[in-house]
N, C-alpha and C positions, 0 to 999 in steps of 0.2 A: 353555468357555461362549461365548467371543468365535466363534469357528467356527461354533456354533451360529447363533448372532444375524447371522453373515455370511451363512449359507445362503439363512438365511429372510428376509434384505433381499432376496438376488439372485433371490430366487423371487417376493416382493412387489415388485420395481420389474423384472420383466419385461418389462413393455411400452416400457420406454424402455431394455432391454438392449442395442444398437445405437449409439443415442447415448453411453452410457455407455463404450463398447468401442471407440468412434471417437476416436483421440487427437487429429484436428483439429477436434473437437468442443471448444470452452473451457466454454461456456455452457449448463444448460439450465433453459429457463422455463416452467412448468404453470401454466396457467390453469384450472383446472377439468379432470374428465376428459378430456374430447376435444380439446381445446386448447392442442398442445402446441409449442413455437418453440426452434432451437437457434441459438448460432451456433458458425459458420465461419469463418475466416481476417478475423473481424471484424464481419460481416454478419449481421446476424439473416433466419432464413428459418423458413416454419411447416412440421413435419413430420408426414410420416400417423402417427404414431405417439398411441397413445389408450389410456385404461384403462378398463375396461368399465364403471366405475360411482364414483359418488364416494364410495362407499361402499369400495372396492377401494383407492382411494388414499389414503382415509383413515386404513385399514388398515395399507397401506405406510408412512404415516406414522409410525404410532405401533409401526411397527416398529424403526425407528429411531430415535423416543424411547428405547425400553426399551433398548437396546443403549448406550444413551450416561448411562444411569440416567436421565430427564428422563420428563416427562409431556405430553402434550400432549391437551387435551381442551375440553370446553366454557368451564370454570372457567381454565386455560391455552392461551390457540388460538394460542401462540407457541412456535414453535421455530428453534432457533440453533446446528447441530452438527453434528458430521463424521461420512461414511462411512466404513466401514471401509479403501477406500484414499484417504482421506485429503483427497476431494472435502469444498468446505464446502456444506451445505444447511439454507436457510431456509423457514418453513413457517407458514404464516398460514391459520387454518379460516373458515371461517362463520360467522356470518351476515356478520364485520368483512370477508372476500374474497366480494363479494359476483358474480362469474366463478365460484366453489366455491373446493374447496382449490387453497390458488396455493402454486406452489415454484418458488425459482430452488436449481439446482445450480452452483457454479462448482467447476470440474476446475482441479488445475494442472498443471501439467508434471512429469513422472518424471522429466524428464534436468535433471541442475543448468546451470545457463545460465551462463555467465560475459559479460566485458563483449566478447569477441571476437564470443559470439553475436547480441549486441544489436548489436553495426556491423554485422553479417553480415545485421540485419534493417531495416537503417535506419532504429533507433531514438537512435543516437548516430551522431556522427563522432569516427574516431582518435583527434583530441586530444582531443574532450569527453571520449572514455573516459578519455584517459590522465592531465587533468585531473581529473575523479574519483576514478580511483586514487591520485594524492596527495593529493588532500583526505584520505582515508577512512587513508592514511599516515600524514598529517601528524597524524590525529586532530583531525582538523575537524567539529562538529555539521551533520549534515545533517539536515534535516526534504525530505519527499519526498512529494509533493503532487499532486493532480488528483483527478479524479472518480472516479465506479463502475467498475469494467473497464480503466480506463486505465490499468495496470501499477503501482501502485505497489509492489506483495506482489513481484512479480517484479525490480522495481529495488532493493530493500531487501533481495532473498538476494542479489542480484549483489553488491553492496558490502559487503553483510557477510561474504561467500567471502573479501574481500580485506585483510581487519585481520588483522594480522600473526599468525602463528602461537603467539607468545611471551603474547599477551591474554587473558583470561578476557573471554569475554562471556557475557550473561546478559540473555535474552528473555524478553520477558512479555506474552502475548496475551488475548484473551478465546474462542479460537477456535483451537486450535495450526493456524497456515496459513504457516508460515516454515520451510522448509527451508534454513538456512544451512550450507551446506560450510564448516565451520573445526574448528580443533582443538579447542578448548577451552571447548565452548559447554553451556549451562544451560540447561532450557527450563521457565518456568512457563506454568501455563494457571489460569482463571478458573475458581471453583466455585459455581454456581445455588446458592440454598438449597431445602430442602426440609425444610417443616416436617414435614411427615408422619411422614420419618425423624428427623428432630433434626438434619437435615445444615444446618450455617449459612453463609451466601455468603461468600466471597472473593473479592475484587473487585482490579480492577489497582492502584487507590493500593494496597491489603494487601502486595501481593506487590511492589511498589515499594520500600516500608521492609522487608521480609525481605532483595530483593536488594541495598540500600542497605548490610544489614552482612554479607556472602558474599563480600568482599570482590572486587568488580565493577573489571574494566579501563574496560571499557563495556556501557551498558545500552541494549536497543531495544526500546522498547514498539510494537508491531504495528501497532496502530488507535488513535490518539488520538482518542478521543471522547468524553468526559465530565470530571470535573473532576480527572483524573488528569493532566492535561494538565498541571498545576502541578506535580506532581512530577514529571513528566520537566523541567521548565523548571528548576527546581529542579538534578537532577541533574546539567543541562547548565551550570551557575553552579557548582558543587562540587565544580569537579575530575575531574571523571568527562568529560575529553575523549573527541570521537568517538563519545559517544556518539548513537542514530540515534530517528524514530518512522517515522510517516506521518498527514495529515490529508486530510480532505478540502476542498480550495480550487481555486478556478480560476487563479490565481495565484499569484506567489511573494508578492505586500503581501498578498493575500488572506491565505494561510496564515497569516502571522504576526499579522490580525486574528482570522482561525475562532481559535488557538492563544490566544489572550488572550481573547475571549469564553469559552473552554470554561475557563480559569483562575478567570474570577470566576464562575460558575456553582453551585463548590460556597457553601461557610460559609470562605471567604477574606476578612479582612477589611485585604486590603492595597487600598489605593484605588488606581483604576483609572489613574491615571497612572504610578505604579510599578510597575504589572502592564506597562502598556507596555513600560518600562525594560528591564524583566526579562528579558520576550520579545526586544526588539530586542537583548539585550546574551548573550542563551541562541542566539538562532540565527545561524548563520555562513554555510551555505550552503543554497540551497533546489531541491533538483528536481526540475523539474515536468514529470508527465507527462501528458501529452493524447491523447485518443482521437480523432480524424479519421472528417469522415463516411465517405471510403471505406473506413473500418474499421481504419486502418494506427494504434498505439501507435506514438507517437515521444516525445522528451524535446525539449519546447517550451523549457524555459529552465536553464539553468543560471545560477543569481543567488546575489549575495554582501546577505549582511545588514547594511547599518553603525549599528544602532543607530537612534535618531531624532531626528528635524530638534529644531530651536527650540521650534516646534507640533505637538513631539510627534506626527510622520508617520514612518513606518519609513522610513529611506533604503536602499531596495534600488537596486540595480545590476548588470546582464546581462552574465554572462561571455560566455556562450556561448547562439545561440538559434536553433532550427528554422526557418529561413523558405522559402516555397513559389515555385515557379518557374513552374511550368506545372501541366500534368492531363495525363495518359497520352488519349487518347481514344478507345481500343481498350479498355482494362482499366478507364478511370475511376481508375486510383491518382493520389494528390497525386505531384506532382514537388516535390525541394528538398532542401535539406541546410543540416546546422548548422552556421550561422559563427561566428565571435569576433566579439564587438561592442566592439571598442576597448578597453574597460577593462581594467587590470591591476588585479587584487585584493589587497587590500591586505598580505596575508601572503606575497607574492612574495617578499619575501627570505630566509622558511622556505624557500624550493624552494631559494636558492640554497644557502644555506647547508648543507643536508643533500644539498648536490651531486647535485640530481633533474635530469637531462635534459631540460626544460621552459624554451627561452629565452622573452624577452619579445613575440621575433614569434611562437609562437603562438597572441597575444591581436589581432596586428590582423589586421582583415575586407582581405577580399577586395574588390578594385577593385568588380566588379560586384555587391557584395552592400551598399555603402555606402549606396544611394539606398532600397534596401527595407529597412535598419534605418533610416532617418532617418522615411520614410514612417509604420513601424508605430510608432517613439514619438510622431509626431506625431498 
C-alpha cells in the first residue's frame, strides 16, 4: 500500500519534482499555485516552478494526508506530516492562507553529519566540537536552541551519534525528523486523534511517562513546544543525565525563559518561582544555533547554566561563542570564528578526572578576540 501512496504523491507533487530531487535544495515554500520559493546554500530565491491550479495542489495535498492516515479539508485545513522519504511537510488551506494553499517542505540530509562535518562547515570550531563531545560524554543536559531553519534537528543528530554505545536512548517527537546514528536507540512518534475512527491522541507528555518506565539511559524530546516541556525538566531532575530537547529561543537566558513559560502553561500548579528553580537547576548546557543573513548556520553560543541569581535571573555564562570579523565582499559570507570566552565551567574537574584531553587553556580567548567579547557583553 505504502508504494502505492508513494507513486501517487510523486505523480501529485510533479511540479516541484526538481526541487525535490536537488539535494542543495533544504527548503521548499508554496504560496498558492504559481508561487513557488526554494532555498539554497541558505538563500531564499523564487522558482519557475508552478501547478496548474489550486485545485491540483490541493489534491496533492490530500494525497499526502491519506498516506499518513490524516485528513485535511475544510473542517481540518491543517496538516503536519512526512513524505515518504522522510521530508517534513506543513500545509495550511483556505480561506485561513489567504496567497491559497501554502506549504513549506523541509528536506534533510541523507548523509549522517557528524561534528567533523559541522567544522568542515563553519558551524563550530575544534574545540567547541570537542567540548561538546564531552559534554554529551560526560552526560551533560543540553537544550539546543535558535529559530526556524537554524539547525537545531541537525545539531541534536550530531550529538546524539555521540552518547556512548553502552546507553539506551529513547526519542520522542511529534513528527519522526531525528535521524540519530547510535546503537541503541527507540524511537516514538505522536498520534492525531480521529474521532471518526475511534483513533484517540497520543501526545509527547503520553509517551514521556511510557518512556519514563522502558527503562531510558537518556531521553530526547525533538521539539519542546507545549507543556511537555515539564517533563523533560522533570526527567532532566531524575536521574536521567544527558538527557537532550530543542526549543525555540534567540538565546541561551532566552531558552530557559521559552522553557519555563511552556512549564506553566499546562494545569501545573507549582508556582512560578520553583518552575524557575527547576529549569535553572534542569539545564547545564545550552546551544544555540543562529541562521546569518548571508544564509550560513553557525553555533552562536555555547553556554553553561548556573541556576539563578538572588532575583531569581538564570545565571548563564558563555563558554564558547561565534564572533564576526569581517564580510567576504566578493561572496557577501560573514567572516569569523568561535572563541573561548574566559570561563571555565564549572564541572572542569569531571574532564579531569575521567582524564579527557581538554586542558584549562582551551577556555581562554585569543589576544585579538578579547575587545569583541567585552564589546558584545557590553
Amino acid at each position: 500500500m505504502s508504494s502505492v501512496f508513494e507513486a501517487a504523491i510523486d505523480s501529485f507533487l510533479s511540479p516541484i519534482k526538481t526541487l525535490l530531487d536537488d539535494e542543495k535544495v533544504s527548503e521548499i515554500m508554496i504560496n498558492g499555485p504559481q508561487e513557488i520559493f526554494a532555498e539554497k546554500g541558505g538563500l531564499v530565491f523564487r522558482t519557475d516552478c508552478a501547478f496548474s491550479d489550486e485545485e491540483s495542489l490541493v489534491s496533492a495535498m490530500r494525497a499526502i494526508a491519506q498516506s499518513v492516515g490524516r485528513v485535511i479539508d475544510n473542517d481540518n485545513p491543517r496538516l503536519d506530516a512526512r513524505l515518504p522519504n522522510g521530508s517534513r511537510i506543513h500545509v495550511v488551506l483556505p480561506p485561513m492562507a489567504k496567497n491559497g494553499t501554502t506549504v513549506a517542505i523541509r528536506k534533510f540530509s541523507k548523509d549522517d553529519l557528524t561534528l567533523k562535518d559541522l567544522i568542515n562547515f563553519g558551524s563550530l570550531s575544534p574545540d567547541g566540537a570537542r567540548f561538546l563531545d564531552i559534554c554529551v560524554y560526560l552526560g551533560k543536559n543540553i537544550l539546543v536552541s535558535g529559530g526556524t531553519g537554524s539547525g537545531k534537528t541537525t545539531m541534536l543528530n550530531v550529538l546524539g551519534g555521540r552518547i556512548p554505545k553502552t546507553q539506551r536512548l529513547l526519542i520522542i517527537e511529534d513528527a519522526a525528523e531525528l535521524q540519530i546514528a547510535a546503537e541503541h536507540v527507540v524511537n516514538f512518534e505522536t498520534r492525531k486523534a480521529d474521532p471518526a475512527r475511534g483513533v484517540t491522541e497520543v501526545t509527547i507528555r503520553d509517551l514521556v511517562i511510557s518512556a519514563m518506565r522502558l527503562r531510558p539511559d537518556r531521553i530526547i524530546v525533538g521539539e519542546v513546544r507545549g507543556e511537555e516541556a515539564l517533563d523533560l525538566v522533570q526527567v532532566m531532575n531524575t536521574g536521567h543525565d544527558g538527557s537532550m530537547g530543542t526549543v525555540h529561543a534567540n538565546n541561551p537566558v532566552d531558552a530557559c525563559t521559552r522553557l519555563e513559560t511552556l512549564c506553566l502553561m499546562g494545569e501545573t500548579k507549582i508556582p512560578p518561582d520553583a518552575m524557575r528553580k527547576m529549569v535553572g537547576s534542569a539545564m547545564q548546557i545550552i546551544v544555540q544555533c543562529s541562521r546569518y543573513h548571508d544564509g550560513g548556520r553557525r553555533t552562536s553560543h555555547i553556554s553553561e547554566i548556573l541556576g539563578t541569581d538572588s532575583n531569581g535571573n538564570y545565571i548563564s555564562r558563555d563558554i564558547y561563542r561565534w564572533v564576526q570579523t569581517g564580510k567576504d565582499p566578493e561572496t557577501g559570507r560573514y567572516q569569523g570564528e568561535m572563541v573561548p570566552c574566559g570561563y571555565v565551567p564549572s564541572f572542569f574537574e569531571d574532564i579531569i578526572v575521567n582524564k579527557l584531553p581538554f586542558p584549562k587553556s582551551k577556555f581562554v580567548p585569543p589576544e585579538w578576540a578579547k575587545p569583541l567579547l567585552i564589546k558584545k557583553v557590553a
